[in-house]
C-alpha positions in Angstrom: 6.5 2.2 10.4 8.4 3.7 7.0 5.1 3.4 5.3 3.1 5.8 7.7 5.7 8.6 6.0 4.7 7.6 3.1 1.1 7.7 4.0 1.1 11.2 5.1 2.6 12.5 2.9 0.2 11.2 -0.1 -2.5 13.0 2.6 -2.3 17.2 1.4 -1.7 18.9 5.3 -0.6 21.6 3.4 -2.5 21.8 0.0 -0.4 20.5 -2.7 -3.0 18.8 -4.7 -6.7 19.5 -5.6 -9.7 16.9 -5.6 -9.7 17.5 -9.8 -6.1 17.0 -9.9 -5.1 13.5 -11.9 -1.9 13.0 -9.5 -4.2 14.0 -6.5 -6.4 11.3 -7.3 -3.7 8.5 -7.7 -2.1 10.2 -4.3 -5.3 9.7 -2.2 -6.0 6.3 -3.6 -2.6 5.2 -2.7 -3.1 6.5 1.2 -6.3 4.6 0.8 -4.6 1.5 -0.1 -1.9 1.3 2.3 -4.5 2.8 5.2 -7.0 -0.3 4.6 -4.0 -2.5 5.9 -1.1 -1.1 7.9 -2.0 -1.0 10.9 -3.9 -4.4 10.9 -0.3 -5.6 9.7 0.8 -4.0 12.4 -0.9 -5.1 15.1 -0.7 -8.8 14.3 2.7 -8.6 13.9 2.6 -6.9 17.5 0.6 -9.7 18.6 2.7 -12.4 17.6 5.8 -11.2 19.1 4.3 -10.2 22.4 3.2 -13.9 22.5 6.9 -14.6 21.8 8.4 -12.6 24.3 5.5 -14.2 26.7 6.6 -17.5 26.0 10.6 -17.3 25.8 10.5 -14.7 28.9 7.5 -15.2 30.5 4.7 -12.8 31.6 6.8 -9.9 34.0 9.4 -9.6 31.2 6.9 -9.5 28.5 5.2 -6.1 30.7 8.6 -4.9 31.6 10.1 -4.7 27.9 6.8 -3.3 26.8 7.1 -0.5 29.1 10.7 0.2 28.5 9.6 0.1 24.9 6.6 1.6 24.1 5.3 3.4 27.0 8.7 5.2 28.6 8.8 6.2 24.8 5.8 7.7 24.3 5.7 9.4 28.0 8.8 11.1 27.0 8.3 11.9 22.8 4.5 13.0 23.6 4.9 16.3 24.5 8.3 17.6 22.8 6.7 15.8 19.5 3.9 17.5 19.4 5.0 20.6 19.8 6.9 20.0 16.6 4.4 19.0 14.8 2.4 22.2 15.4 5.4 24.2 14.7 5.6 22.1 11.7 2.2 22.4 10.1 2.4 25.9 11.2 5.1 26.6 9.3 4.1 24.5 5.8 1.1 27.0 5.4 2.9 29.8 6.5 6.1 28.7 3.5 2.8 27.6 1.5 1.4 31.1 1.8 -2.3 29.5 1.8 -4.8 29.4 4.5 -4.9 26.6 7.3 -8.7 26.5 7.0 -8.3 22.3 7.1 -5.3 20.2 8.6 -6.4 17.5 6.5 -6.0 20.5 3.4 -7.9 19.5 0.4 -8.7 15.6 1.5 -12.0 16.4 2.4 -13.1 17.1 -1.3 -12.5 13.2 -1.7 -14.9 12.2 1.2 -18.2 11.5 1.0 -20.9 14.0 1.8 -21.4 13.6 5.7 -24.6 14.0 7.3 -25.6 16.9 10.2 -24.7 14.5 13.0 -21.6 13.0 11.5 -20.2 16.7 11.0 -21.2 16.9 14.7 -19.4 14.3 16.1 -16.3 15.3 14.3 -16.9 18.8 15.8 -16.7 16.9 19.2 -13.9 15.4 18.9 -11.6 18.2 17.3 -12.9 19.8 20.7 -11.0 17.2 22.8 -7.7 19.3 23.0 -5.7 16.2 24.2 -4.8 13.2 21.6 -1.7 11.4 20.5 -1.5 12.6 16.8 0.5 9.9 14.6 1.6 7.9 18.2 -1.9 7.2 18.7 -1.2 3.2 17.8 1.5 3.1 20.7 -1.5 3.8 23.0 -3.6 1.2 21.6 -0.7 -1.2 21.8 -0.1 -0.7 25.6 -3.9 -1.3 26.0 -3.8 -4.5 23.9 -0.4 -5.8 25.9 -2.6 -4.9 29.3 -5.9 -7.2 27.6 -3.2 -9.8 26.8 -1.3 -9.8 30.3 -5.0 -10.6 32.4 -6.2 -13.2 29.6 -2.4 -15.1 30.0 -3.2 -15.3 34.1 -6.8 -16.2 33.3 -5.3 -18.9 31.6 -2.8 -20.2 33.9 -5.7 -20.5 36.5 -7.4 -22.2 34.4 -4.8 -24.8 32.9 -3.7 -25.0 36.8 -7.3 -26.7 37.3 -7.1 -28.9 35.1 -9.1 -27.4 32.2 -7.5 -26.8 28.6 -8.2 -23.8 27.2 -9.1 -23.4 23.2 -7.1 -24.7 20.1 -4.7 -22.0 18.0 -6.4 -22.7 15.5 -9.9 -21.1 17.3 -8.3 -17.9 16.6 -9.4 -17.7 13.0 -13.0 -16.7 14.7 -11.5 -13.6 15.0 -11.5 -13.1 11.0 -14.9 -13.2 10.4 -15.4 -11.2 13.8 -13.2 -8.6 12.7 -16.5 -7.3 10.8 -18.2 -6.6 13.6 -16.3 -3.5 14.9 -15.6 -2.4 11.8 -19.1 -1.9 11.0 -18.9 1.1 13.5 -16.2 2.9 12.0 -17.4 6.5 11.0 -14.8 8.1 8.9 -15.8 8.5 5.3 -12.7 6.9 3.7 -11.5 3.6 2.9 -10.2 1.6 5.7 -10.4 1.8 9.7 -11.2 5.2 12.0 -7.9 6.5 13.9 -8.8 7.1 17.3 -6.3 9.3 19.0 -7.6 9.8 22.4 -7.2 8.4 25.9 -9.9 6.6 25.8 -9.9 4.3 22.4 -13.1 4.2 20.4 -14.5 0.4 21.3 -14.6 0.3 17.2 -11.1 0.9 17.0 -9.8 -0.6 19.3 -11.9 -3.5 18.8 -10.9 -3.8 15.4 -7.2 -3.6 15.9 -7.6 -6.2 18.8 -9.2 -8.9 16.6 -5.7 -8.8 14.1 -3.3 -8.5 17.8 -4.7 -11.4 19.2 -4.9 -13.4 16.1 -1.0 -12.9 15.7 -0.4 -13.8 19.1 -2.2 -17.1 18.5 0.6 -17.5 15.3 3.3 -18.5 17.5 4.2 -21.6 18.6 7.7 -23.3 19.9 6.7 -27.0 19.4 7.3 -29.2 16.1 4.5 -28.8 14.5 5.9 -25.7 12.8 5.2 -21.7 13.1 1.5 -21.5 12.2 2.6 -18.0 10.7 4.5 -19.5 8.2 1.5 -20.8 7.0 0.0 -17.5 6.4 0.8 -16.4 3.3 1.6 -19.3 1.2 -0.2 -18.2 -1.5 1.3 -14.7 -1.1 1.2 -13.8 -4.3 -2.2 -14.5 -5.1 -2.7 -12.3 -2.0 -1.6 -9.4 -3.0 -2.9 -9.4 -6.4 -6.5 -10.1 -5.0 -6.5 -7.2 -2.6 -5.6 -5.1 -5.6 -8.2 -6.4 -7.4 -10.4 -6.0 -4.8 -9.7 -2.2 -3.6 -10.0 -1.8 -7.7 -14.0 -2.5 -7.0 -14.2 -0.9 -3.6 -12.6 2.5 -5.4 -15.3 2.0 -8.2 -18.3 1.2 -6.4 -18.0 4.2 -3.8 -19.1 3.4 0.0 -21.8 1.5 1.2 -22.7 -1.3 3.4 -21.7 -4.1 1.5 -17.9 -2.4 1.0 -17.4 -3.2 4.9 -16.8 -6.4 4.1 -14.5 -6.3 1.5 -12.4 -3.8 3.2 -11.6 -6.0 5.8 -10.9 -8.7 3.4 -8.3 -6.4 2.0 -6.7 -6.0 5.5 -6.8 -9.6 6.3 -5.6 -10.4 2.4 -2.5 -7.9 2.1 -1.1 -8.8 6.1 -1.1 -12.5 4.7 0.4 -11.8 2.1 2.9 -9.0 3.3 3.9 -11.6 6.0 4.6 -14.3 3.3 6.4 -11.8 0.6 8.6 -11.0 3.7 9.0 -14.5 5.0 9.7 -15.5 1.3 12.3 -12.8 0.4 13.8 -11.1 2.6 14.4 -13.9 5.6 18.3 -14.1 5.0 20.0 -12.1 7.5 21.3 -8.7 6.5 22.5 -6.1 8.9 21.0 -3.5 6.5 17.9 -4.7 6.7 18.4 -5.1 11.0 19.4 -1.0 10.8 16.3 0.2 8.7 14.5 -1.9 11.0 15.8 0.0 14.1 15.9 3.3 12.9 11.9 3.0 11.5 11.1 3.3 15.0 13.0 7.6 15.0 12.0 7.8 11.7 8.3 7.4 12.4 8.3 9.6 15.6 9.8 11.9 14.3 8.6 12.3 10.6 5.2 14.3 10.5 6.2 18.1 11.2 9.0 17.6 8.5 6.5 16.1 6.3 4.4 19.5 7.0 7.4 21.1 6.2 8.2 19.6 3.1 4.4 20.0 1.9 4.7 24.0 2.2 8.0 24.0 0.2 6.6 21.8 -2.4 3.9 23.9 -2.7 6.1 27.5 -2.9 8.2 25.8 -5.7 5.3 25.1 -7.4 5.6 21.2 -8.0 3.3 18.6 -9.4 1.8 16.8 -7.3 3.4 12.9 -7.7 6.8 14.8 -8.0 6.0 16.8 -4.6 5.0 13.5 -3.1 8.1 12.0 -4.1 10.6 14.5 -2.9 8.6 15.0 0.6 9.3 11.2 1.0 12.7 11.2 0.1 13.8 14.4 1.7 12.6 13.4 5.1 14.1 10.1 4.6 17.2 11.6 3.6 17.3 13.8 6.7 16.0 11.3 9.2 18.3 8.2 8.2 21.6 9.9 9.0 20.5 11.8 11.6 19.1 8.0 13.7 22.6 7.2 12.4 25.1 9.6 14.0 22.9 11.2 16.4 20.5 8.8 17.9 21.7 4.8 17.7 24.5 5.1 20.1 22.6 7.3 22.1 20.8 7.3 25.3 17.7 7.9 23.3 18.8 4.5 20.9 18.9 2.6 24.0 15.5 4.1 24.8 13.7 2.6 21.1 15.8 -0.1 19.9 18.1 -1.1 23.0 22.0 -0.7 23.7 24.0 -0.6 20.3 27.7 0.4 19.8 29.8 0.3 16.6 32.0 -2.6 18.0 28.6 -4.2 18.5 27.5 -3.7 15.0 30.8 -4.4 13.0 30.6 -7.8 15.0 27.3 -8.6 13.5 27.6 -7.4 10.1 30.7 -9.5 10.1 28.5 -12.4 11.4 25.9 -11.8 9.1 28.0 -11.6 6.3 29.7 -15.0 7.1 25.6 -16.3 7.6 24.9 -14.9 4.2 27.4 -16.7 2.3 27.5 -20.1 4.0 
C-alpha cells in the first residue's frame, strides 16, 4: 500500500521530468520495477489471508469482514476521494503553471509508439466517465472474494459427496497460467494493464486472479507446515534475479518474448518479498503493526497531495530525483500524523483497520515489548 505513493509519484501527473532527463529516466524505470510486481504481491497476499479468515471463521465471516472492509470503504471514500483528486491534479498544473494536455504528463514520451487502433481503444476508455482511479484494486478484490466464496461451496458439495477435491500443491498450475492473460494486456509499459472500471478487463482481472488464488492455496492449519513459508527460501537469490532480469527486459524494449519474463519478475520479487519479510521483520513490533494500519489512509488518501506536491516541485524548480524525494516524504509526513491524531481512534479507524484506543495500544506495545525481549 506505501509503495503505490511511491509509484506515483516517480509517474510525472504534473511534468517534473522530461523523457531526455537522466533522473526522469531512473524515475520511470523505478515505477516500472515496482509496477511489474505490486499488485501481484498484493493479491496473493489477499488470497492467502482470505483463505485464513475462511478457515479460522468460516465462509459468512469471511464475506462479512470483507464487506466491512473493503467494500463499506470504498462505497463511502469513492466519491469524496475523487473529487479530491481532481481538485488535486487541478491544482498541480495550475501551481505548475504548465498545460494539462496529459494526466499522465510527460510519461508518454517513454511508451512505445502505439498503433491507430491501440490509440483508439484508449480513446474509448478515457470516454467511460466512471472508474475507480488508484482504488480500482479494492474493486477487483471484492470480485475475487465473490469467485472465492462460490468455489468454497462448490467444494463443500463436493467433499459432502464423497469426492476430494485437488492437492495445494495443484495450485502452482496457476504460475505458468499466469501467462495466459497477460498476453492480453495492452498498455505499452512494463508490467500489467490497470483496469479501473466496473466491469474488470478479463486480462486483468484474470491476471490478478491467478496470484489471489495461488495465495489462498499457501495456507494451511495442519503440521505439515505453512506452504508459504516455503516461498521464498531462496529470497535472496530472488530478488537479485528479478533485478537482473528487468535489467534485460529494460534493454531489449518490448516484444513478445518479454511477456514471459515479466511475469517471472512478478512471480520472482512476491517470493522473495514474502521471504525477506518472513526472514526479517517477523518479531513483533507495534511500529511496524501502526505503519501497517495506517497504509490503508495513507493510500486512499495520497494521490491529490501527490498532484499537489508535483506542481510545487515543479514552481520551485527542482531536479527531478530531489522532487521525487520530497513529494514522497512530504505526503508521508502529512499523512502519518494526520491517521495518527485524526483518524485511528476515529469512527473512520474503525471503518479501515477496526476499533483501536490508546489504552488498547499502550497494552500491546507493552506486550510486544515484553515478546521482543523474551
Amino acid at each position: 500500500m506505501l509503495l503505490g505513493i511511491v509509484l506515483h509519484a516517480a509517474i510525472p501527473f504534473v511534468p517534473y521530468y522530461g523523457a531526455d532527463d537522466t533522473g526522469g529516466k531512473l524515475l520511470f524505470g523505478l515505477f516500472e520495477y515496482i509496477h511489474l510486481w505490486r499488485m501481484p504481491l498484493f493479491f496473493l497476499i489477499s488470497g492467502y489471508f482470505t483463505s485464513m479468515l475462511w478457515r479460522r471463521r468460516g465462509l459468512q465471516a469471511l464475506v462479512r469482514h470483507r464487506l466491512r472492509r473493503i467494500a463499506a470503504p470504498l462505497a463511502i471514500f469513492y466519491v469524496p476521494v475523487i473529487v479530491l483528486v481532481l481538485a488535486g491534479i487541478v491544482a498541480g498544473y495550475v501551481i505548475a503553471d504548465v498545460k494539462a494536455e496529459d494526466t499522465f504528463g510527460q510519461a508518454d514520451a517513454y511508451e512505445a509508439p502505439q498503433s491507430e487502433a491501440d490509440q483508439r481503444a484508449d480513446e474509448a476508455a478515457e470516454d467511460d466517465s466512471f472508474g475507480f482511479a488508484h482504488l480500482w484494486f479494492l474493486w477487483h478484490l471484492l470480485w475475487l472474494v465473490v469467485a472465492f466464496a462460490l468455489l468454497t461451496r462448490a467444494h463443500a458439495w463436493w467433499a459432502a459427496r464423497g469426492s476430494r477435491g485437488p492437492p495445494a500443491a495443484f495450485a502452482w498450475v496457476l504460475v505458468p497460467l499466469s501467462v495466459v492473460p497477460f498476453l492480453g494486456m495492452q498498455e505499452d509499459v512494463l508490467g500489467p494493464d490497470t483496469s479501473d472500471h466496473i466491469l474488470p478487463a478479463p486480462a486483468v482481472i484474470g491476471f490478478y486472479a491467478a496470484f489471489f488464488f495461488f495465495g489462498a492455496a499457501q495456507y494451511n492449519e495442519g503440521d505439515g507446515g505453512d506452504p508459504i513459508d516455503r516461498l521464498g527460501r531462496w529470497w535472496p537469490a530472488q530478488l537479485t534475479g528479478s533485478l537482473i532480469v528487468f535489467g534485460i527486459l529494460v534493454g531489449e524494449g518490448l516484444d513478445t518474448g518479454s511477456v514471459f519474463l515479466e511475469v517471472a519478475v512478478a512471480w520472482m520479487v512476491s517470493f522473495g518479498m514474502v521471504g525477506a519479510f518472513r526472514d526479517r521483520l517477523a518479531q513483533p513490533s507495534f511500529r511496524v503493526r501502526w505503519l501497517s494500519d495506517s497504509s490503508y489512509w495513507m493510500y486512499l488518501m495520497h494521490l491529490p497531495l501527490v498532484f499537489v506536491l508535483q506542481g510545487v516541485a515543479v514552481a520551485l524548480g527542482l531536479p527531478s530525483i530531489l522532487a521525487f524525494v520530497a513529494v514522497v516524504v512530504t505526503t508521508v509526513g502529512i499523512l502519518a500524523p494526520s491517521y495518527h491524531y485524526l483518524v485511528r481512534f476515529t469512527a473512520i479507524g474503525r471503518l479501515l483497520n477496526g476499533r483501536r484506543s490508546r489504552d488498547d495500544d499502550a497494552r500491546l506495545r507493552a506486550q510486544l515489548e515484553i515478546l521482543g525481549h523474551s
